[in-house]
C-alpha positions in Angstrom: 13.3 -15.7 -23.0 12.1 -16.8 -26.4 9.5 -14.0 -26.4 11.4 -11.8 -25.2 13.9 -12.3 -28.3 10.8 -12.7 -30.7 10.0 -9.1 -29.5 13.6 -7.4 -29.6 12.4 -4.2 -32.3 11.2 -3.2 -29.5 13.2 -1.1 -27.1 14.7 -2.6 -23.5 12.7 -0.3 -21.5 9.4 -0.5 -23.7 9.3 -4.1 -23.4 10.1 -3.8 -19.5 7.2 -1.2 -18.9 4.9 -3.4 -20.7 6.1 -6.4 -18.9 5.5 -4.5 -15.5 2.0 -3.4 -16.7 1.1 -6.6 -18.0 1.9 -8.2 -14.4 -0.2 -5.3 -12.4 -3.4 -5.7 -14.5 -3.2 -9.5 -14.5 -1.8 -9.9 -10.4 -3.1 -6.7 -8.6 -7.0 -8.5 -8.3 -5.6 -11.7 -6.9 -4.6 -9.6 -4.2 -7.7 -8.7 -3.2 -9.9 -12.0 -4.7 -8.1 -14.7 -3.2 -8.0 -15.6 0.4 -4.8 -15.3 2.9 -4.2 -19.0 3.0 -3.8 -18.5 -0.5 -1.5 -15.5 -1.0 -4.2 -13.0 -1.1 -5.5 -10.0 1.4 -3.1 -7.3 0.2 -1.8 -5.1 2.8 1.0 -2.0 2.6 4.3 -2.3 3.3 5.8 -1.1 6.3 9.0 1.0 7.4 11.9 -1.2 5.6 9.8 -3.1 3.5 9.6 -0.3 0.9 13.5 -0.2 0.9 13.8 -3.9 0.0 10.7 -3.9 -2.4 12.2 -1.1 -4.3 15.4 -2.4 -4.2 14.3 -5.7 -5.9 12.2 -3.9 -8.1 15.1 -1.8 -9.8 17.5 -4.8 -9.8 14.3 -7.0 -11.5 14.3 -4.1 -14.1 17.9 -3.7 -14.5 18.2 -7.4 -15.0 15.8 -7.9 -17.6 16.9 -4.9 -19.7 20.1 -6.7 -19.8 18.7 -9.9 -20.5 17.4 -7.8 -23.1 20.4 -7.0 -24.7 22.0 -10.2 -24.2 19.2 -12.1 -26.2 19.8 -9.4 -29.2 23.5 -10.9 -29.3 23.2 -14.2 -28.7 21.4 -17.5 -29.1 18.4 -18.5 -26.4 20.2 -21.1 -25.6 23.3 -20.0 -24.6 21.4 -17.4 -22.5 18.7 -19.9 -20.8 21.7 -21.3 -18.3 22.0 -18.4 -16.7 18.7 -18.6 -15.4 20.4 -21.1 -12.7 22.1 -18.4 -11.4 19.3 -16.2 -11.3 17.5 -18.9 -8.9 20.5 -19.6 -6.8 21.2 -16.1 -6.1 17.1 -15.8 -5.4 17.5 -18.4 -3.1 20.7 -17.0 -0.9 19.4 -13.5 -1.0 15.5 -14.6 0.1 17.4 -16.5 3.2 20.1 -13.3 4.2 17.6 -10.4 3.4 14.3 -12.0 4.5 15.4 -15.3 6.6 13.1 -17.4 3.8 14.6 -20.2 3.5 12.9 -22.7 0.9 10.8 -25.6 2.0 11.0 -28.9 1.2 8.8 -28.6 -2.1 10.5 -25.5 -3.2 13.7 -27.5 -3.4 12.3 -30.2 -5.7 10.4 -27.7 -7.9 14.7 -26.4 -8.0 15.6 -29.3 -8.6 13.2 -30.1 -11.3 13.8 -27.4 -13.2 17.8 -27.4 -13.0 17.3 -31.3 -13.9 15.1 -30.5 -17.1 17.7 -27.8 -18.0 20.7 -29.8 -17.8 19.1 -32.6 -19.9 17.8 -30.5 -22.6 21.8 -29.4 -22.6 22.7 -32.5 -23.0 20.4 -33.5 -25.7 21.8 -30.4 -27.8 25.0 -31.2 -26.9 24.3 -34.9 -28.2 22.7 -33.3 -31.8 25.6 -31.4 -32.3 27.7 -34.1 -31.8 25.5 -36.6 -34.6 27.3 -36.4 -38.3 25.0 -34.5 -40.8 24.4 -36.9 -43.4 23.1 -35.6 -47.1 20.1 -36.2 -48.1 20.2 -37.9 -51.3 17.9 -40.0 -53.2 19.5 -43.6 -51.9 18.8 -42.3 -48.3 15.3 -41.7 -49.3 
């Protein structure tokens, strides 16, 4: 998010494209480098498969050009909490449109992150909250 707002003179979709190109030439030979085990030995999708792909692939784009937008009118951090939603909804639609269901680890990697992002709330909540006291040359 916080590149994504250092880089707003650039237009929504220009900064999608180059986000989609970007992942291509840096993903794309892991396909074919890596090993099964690992996530590797690319094969084509099949019937459906190209329905649900592009499916997520439009609402991926769709979602970034509005994150887009949203980071043009407002803070990062009043933006950044929304990206619980975005792995909630991840996680429900992975179990109903796929049957994935997350593992064990994947829930404390969740968890993890929702935990660091509710303190770092909580710490700018708490350094709002501090009086501002003037500098002056007795405080010095």
């Amino acid at each position: 998010m916080l590149v994504t707002r250092q880089l707003r003179s650039l237009a929504p979709v220009a900064q999608q494209a180059t986000t989609a190109i970007a992942a291509v030439i840096l993903g794309l030979p892991f396909l074919w480098l890596l090993p099964e085990s690992l996530g590797g030995g690319a094969t084509w999708p099949q019937g459906v498969a190209w329905v649900h792909l592009g499916g997520m692939g439009l609402a991926a784009t769709l979602s970034h050009i509005f994150l887009t937008y949203a980071l043009r009118l407002a803070p990062s951090a009043l933006i950044a909490p929304l990206g619980y939603l975005e792995l909630a909804s991840a996680t429900v639609l992975g179990w109903l449109v796929f049957g994935d269901f997350p593992a064990p680890m994947v829930w404390a990697g969740i968890a993890l992150i929702v935990g660091s992002g509710l303190y770092l709330i909580h710490r700018e909540q708490l350094a709002h909250r501090r009086p501002q006291v003037p500098v002056t040359s007795s405080t010095l």
